[in-house]
Structure formats: C-alpha cells, structure tokens
VOGU-3710 file (C-alpha; in Angstrom, 3 decimals, decimal comma):
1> xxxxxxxxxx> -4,244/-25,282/-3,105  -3,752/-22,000/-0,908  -6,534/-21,316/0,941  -7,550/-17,469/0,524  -10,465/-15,915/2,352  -12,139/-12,732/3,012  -11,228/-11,105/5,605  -13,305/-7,903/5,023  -15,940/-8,167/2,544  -16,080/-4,514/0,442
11> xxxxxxxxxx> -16,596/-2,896/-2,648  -13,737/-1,154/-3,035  -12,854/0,670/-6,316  -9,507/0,467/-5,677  -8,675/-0,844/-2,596  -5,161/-0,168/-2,092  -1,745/0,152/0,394  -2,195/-2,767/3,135  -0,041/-1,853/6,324  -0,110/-3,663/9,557
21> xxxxxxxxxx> 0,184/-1,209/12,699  2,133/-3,460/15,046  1,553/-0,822/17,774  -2,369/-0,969/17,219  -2,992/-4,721/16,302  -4,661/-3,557/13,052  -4,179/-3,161/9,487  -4,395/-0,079/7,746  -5,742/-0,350/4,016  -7,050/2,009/1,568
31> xxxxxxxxxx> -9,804/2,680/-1,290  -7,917/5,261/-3,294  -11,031/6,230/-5,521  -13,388/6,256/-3,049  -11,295/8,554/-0,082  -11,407/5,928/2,370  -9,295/4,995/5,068  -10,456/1,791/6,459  -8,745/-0,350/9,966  -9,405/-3,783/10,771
41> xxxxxxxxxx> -8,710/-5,326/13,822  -8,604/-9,235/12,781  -8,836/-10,120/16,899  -11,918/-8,431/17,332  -13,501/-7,664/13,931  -13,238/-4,211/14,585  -12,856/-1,986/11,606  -13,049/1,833/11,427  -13,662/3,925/8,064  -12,232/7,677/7,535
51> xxxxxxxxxx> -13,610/9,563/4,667  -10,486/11,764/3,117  -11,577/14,847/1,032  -9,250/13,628/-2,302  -8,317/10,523/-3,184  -5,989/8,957/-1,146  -2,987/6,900/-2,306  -1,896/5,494/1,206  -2,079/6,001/4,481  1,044/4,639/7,523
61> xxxxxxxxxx> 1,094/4,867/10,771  2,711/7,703/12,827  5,053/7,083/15,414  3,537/9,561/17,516  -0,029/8,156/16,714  -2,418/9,211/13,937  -1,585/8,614/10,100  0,718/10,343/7,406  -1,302/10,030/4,475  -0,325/10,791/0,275
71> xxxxxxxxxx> -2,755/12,383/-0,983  -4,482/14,171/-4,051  -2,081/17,274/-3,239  0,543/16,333/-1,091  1,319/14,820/1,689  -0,773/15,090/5,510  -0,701/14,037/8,734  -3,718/12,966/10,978  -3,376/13,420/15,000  -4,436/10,078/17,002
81> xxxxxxxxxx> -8,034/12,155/17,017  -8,368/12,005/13,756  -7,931/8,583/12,826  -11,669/8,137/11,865  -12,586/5,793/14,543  -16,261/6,416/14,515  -17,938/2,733/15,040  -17,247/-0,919/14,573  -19,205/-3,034/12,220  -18,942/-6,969/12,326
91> xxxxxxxxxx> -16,389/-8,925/10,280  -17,796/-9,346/7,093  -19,945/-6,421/6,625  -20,667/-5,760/2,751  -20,086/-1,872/2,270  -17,104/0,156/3,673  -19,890/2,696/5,411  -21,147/-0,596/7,235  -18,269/0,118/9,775  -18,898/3,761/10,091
101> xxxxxxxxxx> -17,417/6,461/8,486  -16,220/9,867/9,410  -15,731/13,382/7,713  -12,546/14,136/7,119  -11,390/16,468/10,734  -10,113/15,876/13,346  -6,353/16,840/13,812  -5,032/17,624/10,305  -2,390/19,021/8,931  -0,232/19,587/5,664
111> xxxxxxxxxx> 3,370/18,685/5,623  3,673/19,106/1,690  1,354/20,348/-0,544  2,086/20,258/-4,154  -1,085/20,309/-6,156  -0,585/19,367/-10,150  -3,352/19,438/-12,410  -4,482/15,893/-13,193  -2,018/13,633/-11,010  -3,005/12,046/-7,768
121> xxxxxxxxxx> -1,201/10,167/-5,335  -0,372/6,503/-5,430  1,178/4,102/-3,373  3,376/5,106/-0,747  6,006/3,219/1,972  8,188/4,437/5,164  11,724/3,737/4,700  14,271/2,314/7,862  14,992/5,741/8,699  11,237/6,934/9,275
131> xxxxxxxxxx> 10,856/8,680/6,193  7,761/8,413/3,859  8,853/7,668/-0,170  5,235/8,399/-2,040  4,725/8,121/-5,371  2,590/9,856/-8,038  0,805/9,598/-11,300  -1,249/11,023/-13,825  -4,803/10,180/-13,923  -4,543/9,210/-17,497
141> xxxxxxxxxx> -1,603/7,550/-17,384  0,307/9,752/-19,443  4,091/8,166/-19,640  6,472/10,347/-17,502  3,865/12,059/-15,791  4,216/10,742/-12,288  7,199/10,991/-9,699  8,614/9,288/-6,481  10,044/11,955/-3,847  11,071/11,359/-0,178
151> xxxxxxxxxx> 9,933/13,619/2,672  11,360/14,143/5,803  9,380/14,207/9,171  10,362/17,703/9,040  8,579/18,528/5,577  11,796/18,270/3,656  11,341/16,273/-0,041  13,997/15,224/-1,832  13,062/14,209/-5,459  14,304/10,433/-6,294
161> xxxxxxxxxx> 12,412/9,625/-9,738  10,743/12,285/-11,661  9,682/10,700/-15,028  7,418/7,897/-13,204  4,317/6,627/-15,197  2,516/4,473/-12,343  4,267/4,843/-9,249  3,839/2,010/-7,052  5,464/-0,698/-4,736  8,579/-0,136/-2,720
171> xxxxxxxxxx> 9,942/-2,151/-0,351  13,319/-2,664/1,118  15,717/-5,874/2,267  15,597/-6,855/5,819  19,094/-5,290/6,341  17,511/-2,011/4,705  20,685/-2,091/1,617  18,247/-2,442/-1,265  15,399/-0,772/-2,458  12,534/-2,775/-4,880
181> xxxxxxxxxx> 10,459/-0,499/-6,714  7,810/-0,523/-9,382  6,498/1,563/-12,419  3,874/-0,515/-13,791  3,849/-0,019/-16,867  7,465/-1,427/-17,532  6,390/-4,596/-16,198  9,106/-4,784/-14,112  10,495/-4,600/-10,676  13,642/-3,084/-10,242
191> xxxxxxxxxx> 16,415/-2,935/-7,104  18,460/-0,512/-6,206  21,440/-0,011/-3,566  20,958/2,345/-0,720  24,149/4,484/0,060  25,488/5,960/3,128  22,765/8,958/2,300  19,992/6,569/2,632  19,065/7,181/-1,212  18,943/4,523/-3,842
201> xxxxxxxxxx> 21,329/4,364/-6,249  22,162/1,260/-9,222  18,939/0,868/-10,547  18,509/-2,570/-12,719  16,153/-4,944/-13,164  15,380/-7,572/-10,695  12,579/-9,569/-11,941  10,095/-9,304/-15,456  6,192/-9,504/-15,048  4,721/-11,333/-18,175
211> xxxxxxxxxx> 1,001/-12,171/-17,123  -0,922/-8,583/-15,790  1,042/-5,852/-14,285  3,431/-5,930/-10,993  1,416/-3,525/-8,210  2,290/-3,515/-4,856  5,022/-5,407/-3,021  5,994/-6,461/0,538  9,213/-7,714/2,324  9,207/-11,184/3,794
221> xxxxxxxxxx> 11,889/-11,772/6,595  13,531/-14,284/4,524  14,597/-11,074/2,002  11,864/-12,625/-0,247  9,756/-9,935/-2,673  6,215/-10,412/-2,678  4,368/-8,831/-5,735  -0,122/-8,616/-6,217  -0,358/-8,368/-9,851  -2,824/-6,616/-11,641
231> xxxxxxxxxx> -4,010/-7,857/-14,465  -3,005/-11,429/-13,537  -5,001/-12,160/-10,578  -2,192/-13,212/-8,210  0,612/-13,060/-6,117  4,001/-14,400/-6,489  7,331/-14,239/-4,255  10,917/-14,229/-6,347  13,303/-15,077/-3,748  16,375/-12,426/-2,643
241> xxxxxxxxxx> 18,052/-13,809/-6,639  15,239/-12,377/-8,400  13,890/-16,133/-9,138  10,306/-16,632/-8,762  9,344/-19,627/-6,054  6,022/-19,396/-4,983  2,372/-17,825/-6,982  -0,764/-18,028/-5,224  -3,758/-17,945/-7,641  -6,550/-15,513/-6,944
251> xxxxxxxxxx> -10,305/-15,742/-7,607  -10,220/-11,938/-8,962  -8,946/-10,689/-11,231  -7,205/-7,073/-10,037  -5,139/-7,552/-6,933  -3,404/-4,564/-5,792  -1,026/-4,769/-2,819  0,117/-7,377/-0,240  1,566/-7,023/3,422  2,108/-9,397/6,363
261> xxxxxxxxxx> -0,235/-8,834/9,325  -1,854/-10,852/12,823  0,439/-10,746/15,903  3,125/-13,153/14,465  3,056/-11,370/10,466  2,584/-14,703/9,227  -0,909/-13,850/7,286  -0,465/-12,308/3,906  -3,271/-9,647/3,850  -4,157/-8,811/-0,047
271> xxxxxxxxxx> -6,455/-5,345/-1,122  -8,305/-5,617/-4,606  -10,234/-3,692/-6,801  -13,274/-3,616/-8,741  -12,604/-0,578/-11,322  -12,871/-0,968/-15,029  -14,208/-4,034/-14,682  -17,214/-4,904/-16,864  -18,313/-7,885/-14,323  -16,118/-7,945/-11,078
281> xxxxxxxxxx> -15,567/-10,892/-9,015  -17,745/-10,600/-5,905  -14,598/-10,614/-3,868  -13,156/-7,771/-6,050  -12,778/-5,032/-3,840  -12,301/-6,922/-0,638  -9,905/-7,309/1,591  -8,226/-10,875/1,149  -6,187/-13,507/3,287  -4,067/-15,764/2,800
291> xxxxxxxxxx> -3,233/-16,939/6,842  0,232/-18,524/7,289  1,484/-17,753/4,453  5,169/-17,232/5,654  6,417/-14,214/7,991  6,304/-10,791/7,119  8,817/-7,941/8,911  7,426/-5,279/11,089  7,468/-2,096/9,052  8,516/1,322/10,106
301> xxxx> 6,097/4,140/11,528  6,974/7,497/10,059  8,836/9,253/12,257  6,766/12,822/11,847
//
C-alpha cells in the first residue's frame, strides 16, 4: 500500500493549488475559502501564512520574487515583501494561524481586475511561456458561468474558454505541445494542441472520471497526467495514451490538487478539503504526501 502522510496538519476549507517554488525550496498551497496563502519548507518545517482580502483561487511564484495570485476580482501580484512571511510554526501544527499569519500588504498590485457578481477565482497554472491561464466560476455552480483567460506579464488577457462551469486543472506535456484541462462537472479531462500562438486548439477528450470528480492535475516527467479527485478520495495517473496506470487511495474523502515537490520532485504533495462535509476526515484539510512517488517537472514562474 502507498504510504501517505501529513505533511502539514490544517483545517483547511478548501485547501487548494499545490506549487513547488524550485527557487525557494518551498511549496506554495492555498485555502481558497479561507484567504490563505500558506509556504512550507519540508527541509526545515518552516511554513508562512498570508491572509488575502477575497478568496483566493491560487497563488505561483514570480520570477522576479513575490506571487501572482487569482483572485476574487482579478488577477494580483505580491512584491518579495509581501509574501506573508511573518513566523514559522513547527511541522505539524494544527491550525493555519499556528504558523503566523499576515494582513494582506505589503507590495500589491492589480494586473487585471474584473469583478463579476457571484464568481470567484479557481485554480490557476503558468504556461512554458511565463504566462498565467486562471480559471473562474460561479459560486453556485451555475453551468456556463465560469471562464479560463490567459494574461500576459504585461496585463494583456486573452479569453480561451468562456462557458466554463468549474474551472480547474491545467497542465501541459513536458515538450509544452498539449494542454490537459478540466471542467468538473463533465467528468472529464480533456487535451488540446498548442499552436505556433501558444493557444490551445483540438479540444477532445483524453480520459473519463467515473468515481467523484477530476480536480486538479500535475505533469510527471514521464508525460504522465496526475489527477486528485473529488468526490473519490484519490489520485490516479493515465499515462501520455489517456490509459489509467496507477490510483493511490486516500483516507479523505475530498482531495483537491496534486504537484511534485522536495529538491529532486519526486514527492507528490496533495491539498484537501473539509467543506460540505457533514463529518470530515481529520486529515481533511491538510496538506498530504505521498514521498517518492515518481518525478515531477519543475514548473514555470510567471514571468510578470
């Protein structure tokens, strides 16, 4: 059996977005209803915590330092001074706040804001070229009601989807040709092509989720998709044919995300979450582990 652990124990709502920060040694994670940011440093057992003022979909590493973030509104961008590192709390600490938190400052900025009535942000991923593709979706889950755009470092968005219902994982192939991408409600994940312009084209179905819904996805270096699934309290990998070759079971029941993290990417790092659920695991909301699980690829800072 796989061995999972904890390797921050939390009560996130909805923990969300796992991102290892190559440059920093860290991985970056979010609680989307709760308008945290939160680090951890697995060498150390460092972890920071930034409170957001809206909900925050996901939040990726700058190239310059400090985060690009999706948020309620739009899309921001934290300076390296405002990347909420306020305190250290030991590994294993049972509340987000045991790590410190810190107000929302610092250097912000807008790059895009687009406030809708009733949508949020969702997940969110930087593409080869530096860009950030983010995702939307109604609060209620209306069908159609979300979108995914990409935005330029320069503030430039460039609608790709705009009748979304749950926006959520992208990922793309190690030679950065295809594009996976979910909607979670169709229970699928699709593929597309990427053309000379960088944007996806050829949409079609790559693999069907039967048990829960497919969430977030990762990249292995092997071309292999990685998908948590909600609903179904695991993870599986369908290799680069779309065939499915590997689940690892979970002891929740609400898995979000995935993404390869530690100095070699071999440790599958998993965020969960607790909401809507009448009586959560006690690791629901936590930050999981799953170490040598298989080697991740080193994803892109955005280049704003």
């Amino acid at each position: 059996m796989t061995a999972v652990e904890v390797a921050v124990a939390a009560h996130a709502a909805l923990g969300e977005g796992p991102t290892w920060d190559v440059r920093a040694g860290r991985l970056i994670w979010v609680d989307i209803l709760g308008s945290r940011i939160h680090t951890y440093d697995p060498a150390s057992g460092r972890r920071t915590v930034l409170a957001t003022e809206q909900h925050v979909g996901a939040a990726k590493p700058r190239a310059g330092g400090g985060l690009v973030v999706n948020l309620r509104d739009g899309v921001g961008l934290y300076g390296p001074d405002g990347s909420g590192d306020s305190g250290a709390g030991p590994q294993g600490a049972t509340e987000p706040e045991a790590a410190g938190s810190a107000p929302a400052g610092g250097s912000f900025r807008w790059l895009h804001r687009e406030p809708v009535p009733g949508r949020r942000a969702n997940d969110a991923a930087v593409a080869p070229d530096g860009s950030l593709w983010f995702g939307t979706m109604r609060y209620d889950e209306a069908p159609g009601g979300g979108t995914l755009s990409r935005i330029a470092p320069d503030g430039t968005v460039r609608p790709i989807l705009d009748d979304v219902s749950v926006s959520n994982g992208t990922g793309w192939s190690p030679d950065g040709r295809r594009v996976y991408y979910i909607d979670s409600p169709t229970r699928r994940i699709d593929v597309f092509d990427i053309g000379d312009d960088l944007l996806p084209f050829g949409r079609r179905p790559f693999a069907t989720v039967e048990d829960g819904f497919p969430d977030g996805l990762t990249v292995d270096a092997e071309g292999c998709v990685w998908v948590a699934l909600w609903d179904g309290g695991a993870v599986r990998r369908y290799t680069p044919d779309g065939v499915l070759d590997r689940v690892i079971e979970l002891p929740v029941r609400r898995p979000t995300a995935c993404a390869f993290g530690g100095p070699e990417l071999t440790d599958l790092y998993i965020t969960t979450a607790r909401t809507g659920l009448d009586a959560p695991h006690p690791m629901s909301g936590s930050l999981l582990v799953v170490p040598g699980a298989g080697k991740g690829l080193p994803q892109p800072e955005f280049a704003g």
